[in-house]
ROPA-814758 format. One line per 2 residues: for each residue x, y, z of C-alpha. Coordinates in Angstrom, 2 decimals. Layout:
X,Y,Z  ... .
END
This chain:
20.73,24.11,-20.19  19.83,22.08,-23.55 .
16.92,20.27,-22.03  15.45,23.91,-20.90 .
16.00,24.93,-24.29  14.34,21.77,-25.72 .
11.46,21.75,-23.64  10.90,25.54,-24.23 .
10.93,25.10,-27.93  8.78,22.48,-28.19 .
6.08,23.92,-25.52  3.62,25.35,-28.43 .
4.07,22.35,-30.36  2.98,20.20,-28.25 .
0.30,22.69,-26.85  -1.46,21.65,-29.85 .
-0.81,17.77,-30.36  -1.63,16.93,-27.05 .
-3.30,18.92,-24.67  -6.47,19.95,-26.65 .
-9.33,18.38,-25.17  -10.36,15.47,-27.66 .
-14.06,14.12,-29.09  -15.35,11.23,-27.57 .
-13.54,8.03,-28.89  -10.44,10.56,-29.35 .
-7.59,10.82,-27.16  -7.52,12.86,-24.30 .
-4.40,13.01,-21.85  -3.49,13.74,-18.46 .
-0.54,14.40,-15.99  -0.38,12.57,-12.97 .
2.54,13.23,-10.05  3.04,10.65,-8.31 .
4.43,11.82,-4.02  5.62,9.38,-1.71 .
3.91,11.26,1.24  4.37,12.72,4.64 .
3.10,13.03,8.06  4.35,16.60,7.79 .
1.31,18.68,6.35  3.44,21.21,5.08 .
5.18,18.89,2.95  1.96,18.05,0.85 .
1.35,21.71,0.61  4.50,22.20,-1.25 .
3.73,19.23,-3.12  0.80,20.44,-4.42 .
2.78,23.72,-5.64  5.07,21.36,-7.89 .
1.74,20.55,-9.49  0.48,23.74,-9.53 .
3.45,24.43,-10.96  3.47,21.50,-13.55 .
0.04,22.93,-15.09  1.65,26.47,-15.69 .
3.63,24.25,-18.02  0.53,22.90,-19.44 .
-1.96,24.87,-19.14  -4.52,22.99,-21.74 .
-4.02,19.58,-19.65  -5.34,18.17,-16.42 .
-2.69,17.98,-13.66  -3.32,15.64,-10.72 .
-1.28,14.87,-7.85  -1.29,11.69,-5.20 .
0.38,10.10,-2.65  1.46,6.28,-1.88 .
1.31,7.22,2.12  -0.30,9.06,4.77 .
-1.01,12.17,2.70  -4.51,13.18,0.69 .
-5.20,12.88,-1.99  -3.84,8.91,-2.78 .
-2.76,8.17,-6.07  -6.13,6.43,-6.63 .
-7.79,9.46,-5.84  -5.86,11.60,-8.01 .
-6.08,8.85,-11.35  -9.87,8.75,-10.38 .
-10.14,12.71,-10.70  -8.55,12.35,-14.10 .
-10.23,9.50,-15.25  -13.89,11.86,-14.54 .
-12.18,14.86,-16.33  -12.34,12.37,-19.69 .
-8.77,11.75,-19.40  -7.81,8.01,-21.24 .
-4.03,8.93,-21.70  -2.49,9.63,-18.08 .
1.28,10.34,-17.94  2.47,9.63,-14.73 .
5.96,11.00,-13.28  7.07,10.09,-10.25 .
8.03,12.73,-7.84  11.39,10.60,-6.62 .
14.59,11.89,-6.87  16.24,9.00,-7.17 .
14.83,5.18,-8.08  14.90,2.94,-4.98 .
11.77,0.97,-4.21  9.12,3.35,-3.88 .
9.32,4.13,-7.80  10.89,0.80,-9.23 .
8.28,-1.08,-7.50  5.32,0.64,-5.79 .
4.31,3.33,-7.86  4.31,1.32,-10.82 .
1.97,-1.76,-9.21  -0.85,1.33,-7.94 .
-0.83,2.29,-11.26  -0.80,-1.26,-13.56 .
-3.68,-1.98,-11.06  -5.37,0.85,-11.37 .
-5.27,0.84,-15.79  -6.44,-3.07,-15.22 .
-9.36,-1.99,-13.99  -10.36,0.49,-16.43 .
-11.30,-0.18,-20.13  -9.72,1.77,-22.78 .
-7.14,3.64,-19.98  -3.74,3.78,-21.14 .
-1.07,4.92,-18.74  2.35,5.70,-19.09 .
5.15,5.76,-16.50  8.17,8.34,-16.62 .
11.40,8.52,-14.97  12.51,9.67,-11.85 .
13.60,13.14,-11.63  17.31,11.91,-11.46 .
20.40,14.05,-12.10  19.19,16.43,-15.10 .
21.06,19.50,-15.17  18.34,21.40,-14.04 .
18.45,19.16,-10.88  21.69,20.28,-10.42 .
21.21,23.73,-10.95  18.51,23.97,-8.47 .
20.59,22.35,-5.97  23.75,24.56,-6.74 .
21.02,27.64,-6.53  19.82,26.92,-3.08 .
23.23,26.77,-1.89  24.77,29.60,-3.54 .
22.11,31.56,-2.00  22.02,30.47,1.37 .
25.64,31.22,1.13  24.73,34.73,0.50 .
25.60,34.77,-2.94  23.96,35.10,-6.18 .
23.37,31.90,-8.40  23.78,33.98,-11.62 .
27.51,35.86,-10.68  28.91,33.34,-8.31 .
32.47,33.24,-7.13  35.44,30.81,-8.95 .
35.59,28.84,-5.69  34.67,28.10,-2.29 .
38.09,26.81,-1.67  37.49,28.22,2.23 .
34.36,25.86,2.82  33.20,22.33,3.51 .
30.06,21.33,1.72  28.02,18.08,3.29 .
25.33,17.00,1.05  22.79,15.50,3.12 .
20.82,12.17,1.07  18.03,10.48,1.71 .
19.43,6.81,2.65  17.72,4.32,1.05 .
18.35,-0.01,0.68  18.59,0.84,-2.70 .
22.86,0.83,-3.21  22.36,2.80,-6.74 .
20.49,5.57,-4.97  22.59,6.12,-2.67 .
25.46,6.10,-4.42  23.49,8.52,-6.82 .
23.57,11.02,-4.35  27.45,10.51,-3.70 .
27.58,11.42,-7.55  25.58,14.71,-7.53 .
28.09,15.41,-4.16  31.12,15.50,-6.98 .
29.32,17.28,-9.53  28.46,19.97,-7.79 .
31.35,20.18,-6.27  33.60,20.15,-8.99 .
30.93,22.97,-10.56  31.48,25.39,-7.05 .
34.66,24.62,-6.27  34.49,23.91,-2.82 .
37.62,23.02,-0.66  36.11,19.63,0.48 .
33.10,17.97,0.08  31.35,14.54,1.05 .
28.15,12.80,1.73  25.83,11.76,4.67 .
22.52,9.97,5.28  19.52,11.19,6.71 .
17.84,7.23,6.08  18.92,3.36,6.48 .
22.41,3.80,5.42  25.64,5.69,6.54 .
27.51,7.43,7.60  24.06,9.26,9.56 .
24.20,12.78,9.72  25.49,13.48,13.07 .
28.22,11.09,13.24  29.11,12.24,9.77 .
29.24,15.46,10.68  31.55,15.13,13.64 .
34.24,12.92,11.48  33.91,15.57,9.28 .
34.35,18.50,11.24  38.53,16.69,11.94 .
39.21,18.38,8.73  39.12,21.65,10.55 .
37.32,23.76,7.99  35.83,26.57,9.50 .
32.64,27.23,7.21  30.40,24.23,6.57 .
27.66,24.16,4.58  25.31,21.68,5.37 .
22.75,21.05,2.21  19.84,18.13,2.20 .
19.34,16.99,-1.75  15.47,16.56,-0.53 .
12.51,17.82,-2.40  9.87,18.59,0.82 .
9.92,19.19,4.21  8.59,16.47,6.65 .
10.18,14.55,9.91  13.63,14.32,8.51 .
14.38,17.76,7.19  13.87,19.12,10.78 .
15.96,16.40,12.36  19.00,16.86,9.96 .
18.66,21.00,10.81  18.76,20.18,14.23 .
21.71,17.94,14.01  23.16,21.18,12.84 .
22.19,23.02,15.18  23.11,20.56,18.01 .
27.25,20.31,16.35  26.90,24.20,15.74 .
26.43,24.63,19.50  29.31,21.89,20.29 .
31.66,23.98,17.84  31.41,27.62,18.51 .
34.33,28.50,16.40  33.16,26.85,13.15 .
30.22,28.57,10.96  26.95,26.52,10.28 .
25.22,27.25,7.26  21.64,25.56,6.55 .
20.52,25.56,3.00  16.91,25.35,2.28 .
16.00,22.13,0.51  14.65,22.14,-3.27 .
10.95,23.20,-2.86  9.39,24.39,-5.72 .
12.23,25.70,-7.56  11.26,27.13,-11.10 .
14.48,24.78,-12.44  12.57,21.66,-10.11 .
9.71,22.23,-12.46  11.65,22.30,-15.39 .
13.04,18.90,-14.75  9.78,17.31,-14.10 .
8.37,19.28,-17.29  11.13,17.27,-19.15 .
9.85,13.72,-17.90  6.44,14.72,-18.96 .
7.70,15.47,-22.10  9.77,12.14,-22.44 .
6.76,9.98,-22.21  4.91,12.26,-24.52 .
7.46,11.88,-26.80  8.42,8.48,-26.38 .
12.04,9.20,-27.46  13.75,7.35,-24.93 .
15.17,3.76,-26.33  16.57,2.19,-22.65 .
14.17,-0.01,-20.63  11.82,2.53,-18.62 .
10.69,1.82,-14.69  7.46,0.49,-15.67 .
9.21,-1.55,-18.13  11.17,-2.98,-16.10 .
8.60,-3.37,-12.70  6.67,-5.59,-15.69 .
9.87,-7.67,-16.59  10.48,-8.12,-13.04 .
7.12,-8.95,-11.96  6.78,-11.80,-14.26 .
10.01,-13.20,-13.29  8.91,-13.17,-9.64 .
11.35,-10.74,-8.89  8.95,-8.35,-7.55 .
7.27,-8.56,-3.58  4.79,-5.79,-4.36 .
4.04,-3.44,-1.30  0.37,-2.69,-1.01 .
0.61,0.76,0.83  -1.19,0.20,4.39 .
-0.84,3.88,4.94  -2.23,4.89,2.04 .
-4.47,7.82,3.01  -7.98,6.81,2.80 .
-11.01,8.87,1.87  -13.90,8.60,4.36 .
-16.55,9.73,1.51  -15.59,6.81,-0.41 .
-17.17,3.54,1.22  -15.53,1.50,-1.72 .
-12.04,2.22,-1.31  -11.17,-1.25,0.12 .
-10.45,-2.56,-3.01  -6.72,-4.68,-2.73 .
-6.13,-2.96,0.19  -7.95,-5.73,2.03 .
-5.37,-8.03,2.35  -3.34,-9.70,4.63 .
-0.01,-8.81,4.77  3.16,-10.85,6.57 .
6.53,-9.07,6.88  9.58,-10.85,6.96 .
10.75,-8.99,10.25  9.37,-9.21,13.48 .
7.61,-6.15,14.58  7.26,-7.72,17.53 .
10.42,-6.66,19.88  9.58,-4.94,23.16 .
12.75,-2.68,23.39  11.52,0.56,25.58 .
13.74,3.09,24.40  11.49,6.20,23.93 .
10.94,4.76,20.31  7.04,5.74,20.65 .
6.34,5.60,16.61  4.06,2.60,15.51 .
6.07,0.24,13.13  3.15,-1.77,11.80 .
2.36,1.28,9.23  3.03,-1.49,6.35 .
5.88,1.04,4.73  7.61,-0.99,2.38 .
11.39,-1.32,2.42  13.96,-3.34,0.96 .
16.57,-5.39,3.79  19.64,-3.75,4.55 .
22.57,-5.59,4.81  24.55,-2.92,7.04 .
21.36,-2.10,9.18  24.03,-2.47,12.23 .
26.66,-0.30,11.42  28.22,1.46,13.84 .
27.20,4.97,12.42  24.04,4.20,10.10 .
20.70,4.22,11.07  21.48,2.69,14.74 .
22.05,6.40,15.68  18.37,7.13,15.35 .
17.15,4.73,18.35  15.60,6.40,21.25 .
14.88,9.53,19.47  11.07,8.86,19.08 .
11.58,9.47,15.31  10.25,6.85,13.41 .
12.94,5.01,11.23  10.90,2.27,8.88 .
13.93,0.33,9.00  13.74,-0.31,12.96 .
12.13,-3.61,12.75  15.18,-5.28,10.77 .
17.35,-4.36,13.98  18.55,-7.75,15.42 .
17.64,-7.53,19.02  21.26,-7.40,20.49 .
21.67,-4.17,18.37  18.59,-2.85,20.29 .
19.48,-4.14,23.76  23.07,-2.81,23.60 .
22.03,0.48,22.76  18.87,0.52,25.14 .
21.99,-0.23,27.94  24.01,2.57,26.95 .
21.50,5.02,27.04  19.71,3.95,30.40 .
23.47,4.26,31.86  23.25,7.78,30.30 .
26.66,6.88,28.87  26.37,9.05,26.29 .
30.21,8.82,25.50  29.46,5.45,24.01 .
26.14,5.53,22.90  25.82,5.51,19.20 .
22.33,6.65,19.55  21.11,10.35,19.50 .
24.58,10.67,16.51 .
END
């Protein structure tokens, strides 16, 4: 609740030190939001309400929005919008929950590239949204409610109820075990009578497999909540994991809670990473900071973002995109599971030491749903499961979990 406070009491302040619109040679600044993206057009809809959102908080400063993948606008497009609104100041956030590659690494390389290539540009890169207490709060908001319940009176405890927090697995150990961390908070703050963490990504336990170990604890009301900003591909495939265990478990109650959206606290925590870099009060090593101190130690494969959406008006838009690129993994494996989703879209991940485990991201294969991390499979992974489901021995078959 103190960073709400602070950022409320310092909102006409800073109304006047920073988002008046400058004389030439002055400064003039700008918000950027950095998205990862979606094939899911509703997603970028509600991305661009964060945004919208964003400039209620500042309503003197331009507030653009991009994507690394897929989606329109691209970040390029969205620093270029700025940059023609007389912007020389951008502060960009990234729209991340957690840090894991996309912004340790490939947000901050779009947008060093980008300031290179613009004279007199300064840009500065905030933090990931992370586990502010207004992160929290939004979380603990969406699932009081779907519960039925109001966030502002709720009950001591939910002693009678399972809660399953639902990540986004990432390579990224420290992400993951990020969201393992807001799984405790919150449920020390609610008081539920058990609670634990599952994967809808790379790592594990996956969501369906998770859910069935799980369910041996015999509670009889689960809530099932995904700590994910959007919609997209993997919001509707954890809901109808649900909904598949809900029908294999008529006696136990399913509840889905929505996943963070727009939430007025969501905007409140991304208000207080604006306000960070505008302040410049924070004394650890920042991600751009430390992308730059990696970088030069050669610590760094930069991703260019193949999938980056591109604009057809804009005949120049080839610029480093042009390149060739060589993956470490072979994309090359002719397994014909039903996995119909092209894996050359140049997504960049890091390798995953536990890509094989028995119930990580081996459950996805032969669902058609694209999991980035398919081409690290070794090919024995891929063949045994391939096996199992052509023998419909579904029993055994880790896949469809």
């Amino acid at each position: 609740m103190s960073e709400q406070k602070h950022l409320h009491h310092h909102c006409h302040e800073h109304s006047h030190s920073h988002q008046r619109v400058s004389p030439k040679g002055e400064q003039k600044a700008g918000i950027m939001v950095c998205g990862h993206g979606s094939r899911d057009k509703d997603a970028e809809v509600e991305f661009s309400r964060v945004a919208a959102g964003l400039k209620k908080r500042f309503p003197n400063l331009p507030v653009e929005y991009g994507f690394l993948e897929y989606s329109a606008p691209n970040i390029h497009m969205g620093l270029n919008s700025l940059v023609a609104q007389g912007v020389n100041h951008i502060y960009a956030v990234p729209g991340m929950l957690f840090a894991a590659t996309h912004a340790k690494n490939d947000i901050p390389s779009v947008l060093t590239t980008f300031q290179e290539k613009q004279a007199g540009l300064e840009v500065s890169y905030g933090s990931e949204l992370g586990l502010q207490d207004a992160m929290i709060e939004a979380f603990q908001a969406r699932i009081y409610e779907s519960l039925g319940l109001d966030p502002n009176d709720p009950p001591e405890n939910l002693y009678d109820t399972l809660l399953v927090v639902v990540g986004r697995g990432t390579s990224d150990t420290k992400a993951n075990a990020e969201a393992a961390k807001l799984t405790r908070i919150v449920n020390e703050n609610m008081g539920f009578g058990w609670a634990d963490t599952v994967y809808s990504g790379v790592t594990y336990p996956s969501v369906g497999v998770g859910l069935e170990k799980l369910l041996k604890l015999g509670y009889k009301r689960v809530v099932v909540a995904p700590y994910f900003l959007f919609t997209g591909r993997l919001i509707k495939r954890i809901f109808g994991y649900v909904d598949k265990v809900a029908t294999e478990n008529p006696s136990v109650e399913f509840i889905k809670t929505p996943y963070l959206n727009d939430h007025d606290k969501v905007i409140d925590a991304f208000e207080v990473r604006v306000r960070e870099i505008m302040e410049q009060g924070t004394a650890e090593e920042g991600l751009m900071a430390s992308f730059k101190r990696r970088l030069a130690a050669g610590e760094v494969d930069v991703h260019h973002h193949h999938a980056e959406y591109q604009d057809p008006n804009a005949a120049d838009h080839a610029h480093e995109h042009n390149h060739s690129h060589e993956h470490p993994h072979d994309h090359s494996h002719s397994h014909e599971h039903s996995h119909s989703d092209d894996h050359s879209h140049g997504h960049s991940h890091g390798v995953y030491k536990h890509i094989a485990h028995p119930l990580g991201p081996r459950t996805m294969i032969g669902e058609g749903i694209c999991c980035c991390f398919m081409s690290q499979f070794p090919q024995s992974v891929l063949d045994e499961e391939k096996e199992r489901i052509d023998n419909g021995c579904k029993e055994t078959a880790l896949a469809h979990r």
